[in-house]
N, C-alpha and C positions, 0 to 999 in steps of 0.2 A: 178582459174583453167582455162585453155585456154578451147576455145566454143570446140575443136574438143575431147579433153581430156573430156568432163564435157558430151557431148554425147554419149562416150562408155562408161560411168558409166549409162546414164540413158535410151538409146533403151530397154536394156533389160528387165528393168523394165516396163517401159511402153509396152512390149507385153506382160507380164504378167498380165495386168490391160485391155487389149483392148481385149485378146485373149477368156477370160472369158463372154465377151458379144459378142465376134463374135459368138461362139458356142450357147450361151444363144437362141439369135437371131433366130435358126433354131432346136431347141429341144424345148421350150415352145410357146405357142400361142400367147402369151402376149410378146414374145421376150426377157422377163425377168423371171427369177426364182419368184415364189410367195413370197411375204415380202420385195422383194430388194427395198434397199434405205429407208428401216424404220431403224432409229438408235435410240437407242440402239433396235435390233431387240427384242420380248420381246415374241414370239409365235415358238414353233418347231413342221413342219408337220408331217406326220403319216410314222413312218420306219419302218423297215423290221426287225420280233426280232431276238431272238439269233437261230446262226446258228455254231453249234460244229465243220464243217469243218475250219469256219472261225475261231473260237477261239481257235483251237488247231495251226493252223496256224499261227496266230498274238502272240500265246502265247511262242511258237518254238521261235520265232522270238523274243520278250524280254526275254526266259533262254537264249536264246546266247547273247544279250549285259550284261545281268545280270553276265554269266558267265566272260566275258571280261572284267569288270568292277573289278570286288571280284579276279578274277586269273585269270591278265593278263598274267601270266609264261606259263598257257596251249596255248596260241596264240601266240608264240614265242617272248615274251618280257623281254630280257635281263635285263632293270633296268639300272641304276649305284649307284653310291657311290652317298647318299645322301650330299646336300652341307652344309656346316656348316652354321650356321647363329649366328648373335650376342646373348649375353645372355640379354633378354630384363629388363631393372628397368624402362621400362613406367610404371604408372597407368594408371587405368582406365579413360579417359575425362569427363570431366562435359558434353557433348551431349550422352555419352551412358546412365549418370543418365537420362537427361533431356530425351533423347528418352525413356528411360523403363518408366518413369510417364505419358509418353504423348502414346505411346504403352497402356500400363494398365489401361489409363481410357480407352481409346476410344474401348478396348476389351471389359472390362467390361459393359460401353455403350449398345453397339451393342446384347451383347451375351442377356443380362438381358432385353434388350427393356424399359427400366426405361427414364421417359418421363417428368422429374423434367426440365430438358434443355431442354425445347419446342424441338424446329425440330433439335437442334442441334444433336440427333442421324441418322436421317436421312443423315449427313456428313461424319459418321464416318471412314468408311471406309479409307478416301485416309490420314486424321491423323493415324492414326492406324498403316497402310505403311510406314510412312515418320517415328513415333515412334520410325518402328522397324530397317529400314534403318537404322538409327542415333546410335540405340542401337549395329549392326553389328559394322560399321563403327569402333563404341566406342572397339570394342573386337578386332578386327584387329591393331589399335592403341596401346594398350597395348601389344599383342602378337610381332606386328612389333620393340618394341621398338621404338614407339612413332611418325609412321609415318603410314598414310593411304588415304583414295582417298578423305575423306572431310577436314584433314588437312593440306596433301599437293597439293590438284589439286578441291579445292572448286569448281571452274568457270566450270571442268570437270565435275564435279557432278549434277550441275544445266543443263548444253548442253545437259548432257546423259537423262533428266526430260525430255527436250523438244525432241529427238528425240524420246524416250520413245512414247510419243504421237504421234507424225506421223507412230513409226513403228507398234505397235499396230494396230492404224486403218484399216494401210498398210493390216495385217494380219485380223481386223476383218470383211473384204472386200469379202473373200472366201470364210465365215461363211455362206453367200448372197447364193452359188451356191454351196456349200454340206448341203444344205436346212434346215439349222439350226440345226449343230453338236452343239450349246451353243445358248441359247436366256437367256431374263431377262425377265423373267412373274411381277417381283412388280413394274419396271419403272416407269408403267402408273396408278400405283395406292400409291401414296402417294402428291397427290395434287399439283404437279411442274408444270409448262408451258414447252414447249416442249421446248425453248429454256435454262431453266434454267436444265432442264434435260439432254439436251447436252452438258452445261458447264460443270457439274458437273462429267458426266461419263468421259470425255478428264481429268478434271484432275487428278483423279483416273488413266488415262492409266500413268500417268508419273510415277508412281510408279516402273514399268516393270523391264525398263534396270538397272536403278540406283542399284537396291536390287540384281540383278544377280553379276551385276561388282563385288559390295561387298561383296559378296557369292564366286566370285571365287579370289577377295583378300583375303580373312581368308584362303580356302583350301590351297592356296599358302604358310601358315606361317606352315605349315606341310612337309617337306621336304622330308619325306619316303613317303608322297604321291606323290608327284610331282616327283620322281625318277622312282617312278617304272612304270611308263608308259612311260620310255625313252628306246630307243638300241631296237625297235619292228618293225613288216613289214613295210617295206617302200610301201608306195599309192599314186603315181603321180599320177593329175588327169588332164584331156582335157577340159579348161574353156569351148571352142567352144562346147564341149558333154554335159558337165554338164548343158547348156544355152539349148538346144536342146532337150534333154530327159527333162528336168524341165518344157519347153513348152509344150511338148508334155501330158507330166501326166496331167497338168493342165486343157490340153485341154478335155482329156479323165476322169480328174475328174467329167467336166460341163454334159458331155453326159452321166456318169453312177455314180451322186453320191453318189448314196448308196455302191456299190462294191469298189468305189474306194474314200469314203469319208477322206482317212487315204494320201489322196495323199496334203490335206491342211495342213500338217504338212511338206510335203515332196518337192513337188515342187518348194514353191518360194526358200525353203533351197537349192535345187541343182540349181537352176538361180543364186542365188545371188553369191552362190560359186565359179559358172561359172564368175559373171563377175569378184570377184576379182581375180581367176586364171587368165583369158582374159585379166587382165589388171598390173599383176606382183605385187598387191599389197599383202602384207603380210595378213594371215590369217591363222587361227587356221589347215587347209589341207596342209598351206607352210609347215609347220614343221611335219605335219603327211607323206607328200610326199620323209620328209628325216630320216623318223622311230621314230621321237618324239612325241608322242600321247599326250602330258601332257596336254596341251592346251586345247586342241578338249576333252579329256576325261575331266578336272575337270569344264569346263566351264557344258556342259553338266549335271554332279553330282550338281554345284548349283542349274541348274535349276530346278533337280529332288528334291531338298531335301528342294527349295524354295517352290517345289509345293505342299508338304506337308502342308504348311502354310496356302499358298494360298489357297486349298480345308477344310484345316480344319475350317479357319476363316469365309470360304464363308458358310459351313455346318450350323455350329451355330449361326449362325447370321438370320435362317430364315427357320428352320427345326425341329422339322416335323411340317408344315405347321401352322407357329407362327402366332399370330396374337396380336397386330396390327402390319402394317409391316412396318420395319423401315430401312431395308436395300435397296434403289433401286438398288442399284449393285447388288443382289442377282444372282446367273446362275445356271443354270438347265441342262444339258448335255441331248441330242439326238440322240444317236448313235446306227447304226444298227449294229446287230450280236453278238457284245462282249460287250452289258449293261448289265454285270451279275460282282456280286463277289461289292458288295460297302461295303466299312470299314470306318464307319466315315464320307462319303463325297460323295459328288454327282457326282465325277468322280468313273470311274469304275477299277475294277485295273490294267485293261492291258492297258488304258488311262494314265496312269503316264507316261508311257513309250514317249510320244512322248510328253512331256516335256523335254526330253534329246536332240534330233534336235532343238527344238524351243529355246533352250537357245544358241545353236552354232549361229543359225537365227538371234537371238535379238543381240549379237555381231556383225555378220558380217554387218548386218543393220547399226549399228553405226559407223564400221571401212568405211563401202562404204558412209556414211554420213559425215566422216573426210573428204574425200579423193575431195567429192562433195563440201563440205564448206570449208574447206581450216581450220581444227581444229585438234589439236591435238588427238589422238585417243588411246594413249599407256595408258591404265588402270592400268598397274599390278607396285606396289609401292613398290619398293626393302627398307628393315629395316633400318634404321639406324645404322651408327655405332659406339660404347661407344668409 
């Protein structure tokens, strides 16, 4: 990519990353938020509990994506005529067996704390993911009629691992100054060296993107889904604005993290949008901008329905307060105002909700990572035809 092209992908990012310690700088004494720069952070400070103004408000705010989601026809969304697709004779591949075995111990592992495999539970985790990865993957393959993201675009699948890990940290970065919305309290207590302890959380982040891609190629092999979020309000949006408000919240997240802790979901998401509007590259908002929601709505629903996973796997693997502990991934949510209502998991319920931006996020992150490295970025794997 030419040096002038490869810098309007990356100013904006970098005032997102500078802006946070400039404000830091003149709101704490130490210039830094308390804990910054300990990874995996593993402590969350004292916040402000539940406040009903705020939970009726945030809660407003997921019945309306909720309703938008279930019936989109009340938000003027015409739909069309779903498209046909071939009638599949895939089976099922040998990696969805091989993922559901390799899935099933490493849950079983985990959940039971059984310590026949020396410390190999304390790994479990990022096996577990790549399991279930494998096992998706395997389900798409079959539904596609025999085509999906790790049989036909392998090399895509491994890039999406490694950006996986930068984009994560990208995000676990602003964790630092909403003063630990998520920490890991067993990090430092299962006998690792710090360095072997930051191997091992980075490659756990690779987990992220891979599992959403393949979350929103399965939604894809459903055609009434993917229709009826077509023919809906058109939303052009102003890269320059989106870049602009997304600084701004960020900046106003560092000086009031408590009130406006919910802006680390929101922020980098209206930067990044900003730059690929700013820079005409295609994105889940190009096609929202000409009335087609499909995109932007079912990327978002894997994230949601990923996150199920994700909270339920992280719940039982170290709840209610197991011992000995054998997940150092374990996380613990610190959230002011709306830490009420937990079903199963350590996120709270109006906390799912903003798994639906973060899964638009973790795409755009990888489309502006195509754009930056010069790699292919088109995820979605049209069927095969008989």
């Amino acid at each position: 990519m030419e040096n002038r092209s490869a810098w309007q992908l990356m100013w904006p990012v970098a005032l997102t990353l500078l802006i946070p310690l400039v404000v830091a700088y003149f709101v704490y004494p130490a210039h830094l938020p308390p804990g910054f720069g300990e990874f995996p952070p593993t402590f969350g400070g004292e916040v402000p509990g539940f406040s009903l103004p705020y939970f009726l408000t945030m809660g407003a705010c997921a019945l309306f994506i909720t309703c938008l989601i279930l019936f989109p026809k009340w938000f003027g969304f015409k739909g069309e005529a779903p498209k046909s697709r071939p009638k599949s004779t895939a089976k099922l591949p040998w990696w969805f067996y091989l993922g559901g075995v390799v899935m099933g111990f490493f849950w079983w592992l985990m959940w039971t704390r059984e310590t026949p495999f020396g410390s190999l539970v304390l790994w479990s985790f990022t096996p577990l993911w790549w399991g279930f990865i494998f096992l998706l993957d395997g389900i798409v393959y079959q539904r596609n009629n025999g085509a999906s993201l790790f049989s036909e675009k392998p090399k895509l699948l491994f890039i999406s691992a490694i950006v996986s890990i930068i984009g994560w940290a990208y995000f676990e970065y602003y964790d630092y100054f909403v003063l630990g919305n998520w920490y890991y309290p067993n990090a430092n207590h299962v006998g690792w060296s710090r360095t072997t302890i930051v191997i091992e959380f980075l490659i756990t982040y690779s987990t992220v993107t891979p599992v959403l891609l393949i979350w929103y190629n399965l939604l894809n092999t459903f055609p009434k889904l993917v229709a009826r979020y077509q023919n809906g309000p058109k939303m052009p949006l102003n890269g320059n604005h989106l870049i602009f408000i997304g600084a701004l919240l960020i900046a106003a997240m560092v000086y009031w993290p408590f009130k406006l802790f919910w802006v680390v979901w929101i922020g980098p998401y209206a930067v990044m949008t900003g730059i690929l509007m700013r820079n005409n590259i295609w994105n889940p908002f190009t096609d929202i901008a000409k009335g087609n929601w499909s995109a932007g709505v079912l990327i978002g629903v894997s994230s949601l329905l990923n996150g199920f996973f994700w909270e339920m796997w992280n719940y039982g693997s170290s709840n209610p307060n197991a011992e000995p502990i054998t997940n150092p991934n374990y996380w613990i949510y610190n959230i002011p105002y709306v830490d009420v209502i937990h079903v199963f998991s350590e996120m709270p319920l109006l906390g799912y909700f903003g798994y639906i931006p973060f899964g638009v996020l973790v795409w755009q992150v990888f489309i502006w990572s195509g754009k930056l490295f010069n790699f292919d970025t088109e995820i979605l794997i049209p069927p095969k035809e008989n």
